[in-house]
C-alpha atoms as one frame of an Amber mdcrd trajectory, in Angstrom:
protein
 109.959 131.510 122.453 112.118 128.802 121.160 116.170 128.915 122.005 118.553
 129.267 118.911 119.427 125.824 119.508 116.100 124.611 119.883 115.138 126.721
 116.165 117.901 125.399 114.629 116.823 122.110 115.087 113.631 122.740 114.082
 114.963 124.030 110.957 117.238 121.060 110.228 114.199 118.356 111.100 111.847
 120.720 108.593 114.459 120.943 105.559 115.077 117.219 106.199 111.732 116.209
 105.492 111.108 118.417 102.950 114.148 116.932 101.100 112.662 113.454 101.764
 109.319 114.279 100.253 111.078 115.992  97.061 113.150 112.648  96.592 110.135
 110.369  96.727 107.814 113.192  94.303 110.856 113.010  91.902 111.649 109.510
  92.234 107.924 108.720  91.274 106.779 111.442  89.149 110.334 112.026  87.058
 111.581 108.640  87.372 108.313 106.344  87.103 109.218 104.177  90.209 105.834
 102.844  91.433 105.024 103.979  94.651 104.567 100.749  96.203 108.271  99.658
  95.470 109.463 103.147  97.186 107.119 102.411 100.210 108.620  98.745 100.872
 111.695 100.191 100.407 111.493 102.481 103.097 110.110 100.327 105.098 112.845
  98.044 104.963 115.070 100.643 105.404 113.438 101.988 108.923 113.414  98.416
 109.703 117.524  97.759 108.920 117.808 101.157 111.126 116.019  99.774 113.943
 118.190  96.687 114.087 121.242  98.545 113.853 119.961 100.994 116.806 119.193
  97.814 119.229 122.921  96.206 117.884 124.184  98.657 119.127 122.330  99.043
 122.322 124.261  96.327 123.473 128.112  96.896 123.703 127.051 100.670 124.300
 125.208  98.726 127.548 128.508  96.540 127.668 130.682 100.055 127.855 128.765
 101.752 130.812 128.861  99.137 132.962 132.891  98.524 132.370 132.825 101.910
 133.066 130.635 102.248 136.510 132.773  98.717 136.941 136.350 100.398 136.903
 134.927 103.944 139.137 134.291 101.198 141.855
């Protein structure tokens, strides 16, 4: 059995993607954007997220070892 914790995330990832797909099935069938202009789109956007994930790799890399620097 799953902890509450571990169920509530669960539930937040689920509803999450669920609100993702209802965006892109409104945004195509409502809207009329074609599909292929939502899927670069999110592309790009996972890609933009990736590079601000390894930016900021680096000062949080920078941080621990000022920190493990000034315990010494």
């Amino acid at each position: 059995m799953l902890s509450r914790v571990a169920r509530r995330r669960a539930r937040t990832l689920i509803l999450g993607l669920v609100a993702c797909g209802a965006l892109f099935w409104g945004a195509i069938d409502l809207v009329g954007v074609p599909p292929a202009n939502l899927y670069r789109l999110l592309g790009q956007v996972v890609v933009g997220i990736a590079l601000v994930v390894a930016l900021a790799v680096v000062p949080a890399a920078l941080m621990v070892w000022w920190r493990g620097r000034r315990r010494d």
